[in-house]
C-alpha positions as CSV (number, residue, x, y, z in Angstrom):
1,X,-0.5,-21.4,-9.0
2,X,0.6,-18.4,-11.2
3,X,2.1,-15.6,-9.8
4,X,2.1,-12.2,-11.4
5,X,4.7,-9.4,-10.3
6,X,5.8,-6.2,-11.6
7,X,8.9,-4.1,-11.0
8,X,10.0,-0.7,-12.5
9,X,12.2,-0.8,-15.9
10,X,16.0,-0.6,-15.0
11,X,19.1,-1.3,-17.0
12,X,19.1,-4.7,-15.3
13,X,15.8,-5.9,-16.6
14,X,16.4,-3.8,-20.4
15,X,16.7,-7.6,-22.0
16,X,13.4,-8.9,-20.8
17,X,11.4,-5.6,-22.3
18,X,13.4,-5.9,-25.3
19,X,11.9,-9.6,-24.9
20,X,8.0,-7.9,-25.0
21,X,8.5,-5.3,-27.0
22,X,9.8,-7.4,-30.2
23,X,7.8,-10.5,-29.5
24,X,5.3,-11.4,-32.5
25,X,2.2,-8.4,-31.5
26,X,4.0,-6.1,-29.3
27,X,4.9,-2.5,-30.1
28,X,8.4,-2.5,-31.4
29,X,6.9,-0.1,-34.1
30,X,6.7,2.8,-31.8
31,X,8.9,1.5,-28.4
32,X,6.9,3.7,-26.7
33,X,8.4,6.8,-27.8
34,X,5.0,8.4,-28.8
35,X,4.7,10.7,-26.3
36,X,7.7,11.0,-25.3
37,X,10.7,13.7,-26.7
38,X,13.3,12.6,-29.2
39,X,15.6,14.2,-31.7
40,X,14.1,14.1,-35.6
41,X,11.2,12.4,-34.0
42,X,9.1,12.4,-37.0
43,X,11.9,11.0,-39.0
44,X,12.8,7.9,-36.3
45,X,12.8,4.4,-37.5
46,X,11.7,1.6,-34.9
47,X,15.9,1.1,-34.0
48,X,16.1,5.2,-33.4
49,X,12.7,5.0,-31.2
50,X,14.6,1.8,-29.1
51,X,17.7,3.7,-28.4
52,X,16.2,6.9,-27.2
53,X,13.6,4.8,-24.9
54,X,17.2,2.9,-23.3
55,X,18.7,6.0,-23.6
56,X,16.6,7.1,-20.5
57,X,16.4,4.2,-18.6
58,X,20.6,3.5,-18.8
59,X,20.5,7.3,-17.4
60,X,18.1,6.1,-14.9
61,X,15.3,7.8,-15.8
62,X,11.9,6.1,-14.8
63,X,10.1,5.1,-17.9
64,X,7.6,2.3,-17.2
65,X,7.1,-0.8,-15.4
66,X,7.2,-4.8,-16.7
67,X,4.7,-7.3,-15.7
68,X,6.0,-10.5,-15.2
69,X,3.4,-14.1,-15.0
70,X,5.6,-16.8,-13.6
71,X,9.1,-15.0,-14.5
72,X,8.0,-13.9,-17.7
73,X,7.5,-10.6,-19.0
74,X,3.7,-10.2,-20.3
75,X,2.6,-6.6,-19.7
76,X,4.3,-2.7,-19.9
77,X,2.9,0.2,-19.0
78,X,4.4,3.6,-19.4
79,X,4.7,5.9,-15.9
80,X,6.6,8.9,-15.5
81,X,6.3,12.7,-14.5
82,X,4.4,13.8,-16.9
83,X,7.6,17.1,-17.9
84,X,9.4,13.9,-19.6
85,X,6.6,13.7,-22.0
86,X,5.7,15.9,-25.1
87,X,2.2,18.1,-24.3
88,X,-0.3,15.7,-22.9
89,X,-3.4,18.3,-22.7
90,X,-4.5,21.3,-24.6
91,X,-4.6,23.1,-21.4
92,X,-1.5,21.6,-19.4
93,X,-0.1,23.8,-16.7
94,X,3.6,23.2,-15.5
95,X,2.9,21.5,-12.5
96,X,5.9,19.5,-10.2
97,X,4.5,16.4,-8.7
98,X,2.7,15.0,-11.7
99,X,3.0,11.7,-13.2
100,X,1.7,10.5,-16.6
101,X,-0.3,6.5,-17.6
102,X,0.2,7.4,-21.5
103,X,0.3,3.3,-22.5
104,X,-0.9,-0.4,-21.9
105,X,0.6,-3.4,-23.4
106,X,-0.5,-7.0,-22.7
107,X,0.8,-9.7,-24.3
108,X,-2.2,-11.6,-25.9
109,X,-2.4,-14.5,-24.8
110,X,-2.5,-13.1,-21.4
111,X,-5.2,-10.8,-22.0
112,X,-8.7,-10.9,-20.3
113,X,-6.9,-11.6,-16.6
114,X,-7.2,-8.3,-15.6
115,X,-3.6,-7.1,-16.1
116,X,-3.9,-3.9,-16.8
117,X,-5.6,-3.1,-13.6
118,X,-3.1,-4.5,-11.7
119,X,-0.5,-2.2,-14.0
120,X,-1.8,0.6,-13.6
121,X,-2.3,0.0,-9.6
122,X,1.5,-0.5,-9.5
123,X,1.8,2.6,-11.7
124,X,-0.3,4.7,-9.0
125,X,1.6,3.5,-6.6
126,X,5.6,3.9,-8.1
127,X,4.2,7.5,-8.8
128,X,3.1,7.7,-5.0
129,X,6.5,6.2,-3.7
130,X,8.7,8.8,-6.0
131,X,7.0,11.6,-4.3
132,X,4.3,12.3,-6.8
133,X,0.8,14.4,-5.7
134,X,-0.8,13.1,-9.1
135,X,-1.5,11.0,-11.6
136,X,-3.0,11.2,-14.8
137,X,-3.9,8.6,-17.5
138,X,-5.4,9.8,-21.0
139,X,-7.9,6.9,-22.0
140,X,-10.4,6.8,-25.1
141,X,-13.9,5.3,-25.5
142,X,-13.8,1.3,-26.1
143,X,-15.2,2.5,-29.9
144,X,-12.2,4.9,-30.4
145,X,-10.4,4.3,-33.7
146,X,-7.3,5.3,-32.3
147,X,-5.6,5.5,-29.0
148,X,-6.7,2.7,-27.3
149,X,-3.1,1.7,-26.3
150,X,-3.8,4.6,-23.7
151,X,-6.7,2.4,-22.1
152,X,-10.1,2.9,-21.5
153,X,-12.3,5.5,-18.6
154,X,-13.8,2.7,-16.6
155,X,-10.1,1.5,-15.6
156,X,-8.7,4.4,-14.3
157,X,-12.3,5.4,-12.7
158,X,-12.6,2.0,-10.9
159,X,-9.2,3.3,-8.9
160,X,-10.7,6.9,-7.9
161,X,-9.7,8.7,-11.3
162,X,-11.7,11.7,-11.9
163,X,-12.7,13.6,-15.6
164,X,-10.6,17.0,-15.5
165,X,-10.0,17.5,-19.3
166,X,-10.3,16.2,-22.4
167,X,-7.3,16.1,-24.8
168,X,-8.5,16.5,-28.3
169,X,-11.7,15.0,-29.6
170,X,-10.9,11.2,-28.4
171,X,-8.8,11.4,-24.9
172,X,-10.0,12.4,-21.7
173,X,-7.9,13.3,-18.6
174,X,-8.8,11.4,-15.9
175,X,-6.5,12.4,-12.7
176,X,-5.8,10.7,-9.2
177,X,-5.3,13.0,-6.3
178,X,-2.4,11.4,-4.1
C-alpha cells in the first residue's frame, strides 16, 4: 500500500527538495523565489534563486512543505506569512496572522492522485499550528496562460476558501478564515 506524508522544509530534509526541485520537470528555473524577496532579483540566475530559497530555511524560516509517496519526495508547496513575500494583492493591507499558498509542484508521474489537495490541507493546517488567523492562496482559471503553478479556484474552494480579491487580470484571492 502507498503511503503519502508531508513534513515542513528544514535544513535536515534541504537534500531531498534539492532532489525535486532539479529532477527532469521540476522548477529549478525559478526555486520558488518568484514571490519571494531577494537581492538583484531580476538579475538572479537559477544557483542565486537556490541559495536565497536555503538561505531562509538554514535561518529557519518556514518556506514550504515536501510531499513524500513511500519515502520519496513528489510534491512542494510554498506556505509562509504572507510579509515574507513580495506584494501578493493590489489592495494588501499589513495584516499579522496571515499566511500565503503562492505554488504547487507535483512531480508527474504522480499527478492526477489528488496531491495537491492533500498539500494544501497540510498547508492550512502548518499555517493554523504556527498561530496564523488566515490563509490565502492566489489561483488562476484552468485556461490561464500563466500562473497556473499557483493552482486553480475549485481547490482552494473545496476546503472553505472564499473570493476576496483579485490580483491583476488572472489571480484571484481566495482566503480561509482560521
Amino acid at each position: 500500500m502507498s503511503e503519502f506524508t508531508v513534513e515542513a522544509v528544514t535544513p535536515d530534509n534541504w537534500s531531498d527538495l534539492e532532489a525535486l526541485f532539479e529532477r527532469r520537470g521540476g522548477p529549478r528555473y525559478c526555486w520558488c523565489m518568484a514571490w519571494r524577496p531577494m537581492e538583484d532579483r531580476t538579475q538572479a540566475d537559477n544557483v542565486r534563486r537556490k541559495q536565497a530559497l536555503r538561505s531562509r530555511t538554514d535561518a529557519g524560516a518556514p518556506i514550504g512543505l515536501l510531499g513524500y509517496w513511500n519515502g520519496e519526495p513528489v510534491a512542494w508547496c510554498s506556505a509562509a506569512p504572507r510579509e515574507t513575500f513580495l506584494r501578493l494583492r493590489d489592495d494588501q493591507q499589513d495584516e499579522e496572522g496571515v499566511w500565503a499558498i503562492t505554488c504547487f509542484f507535483v512531480r508527474r508521474d504522480h499527478r492526477g492522485k489528488g496531491l495537491s489537495g492533500r498539500m494544501l490541507d497540510a498547508a492550512v493546517d502548518l499555517a493554523r499550528r504556527s498561530g496564523a488567523r488566515a490563509v490565502e492562496g492566489y489561483p488562476v482559471d484552468p485556461h490561464s496562460p500563466s500562473y497556473r503553478f499557483m493552482g486553480f479556484p475549485p481547490l482552494f474552494h473545496a476546503r472553505g476558501f472564499r473570493e476576496v480579491a483579485r490580483a491583476g487580470s488572472r489571480r484571484h484571492v481566495l482566503r480561509l478564515e482560521l
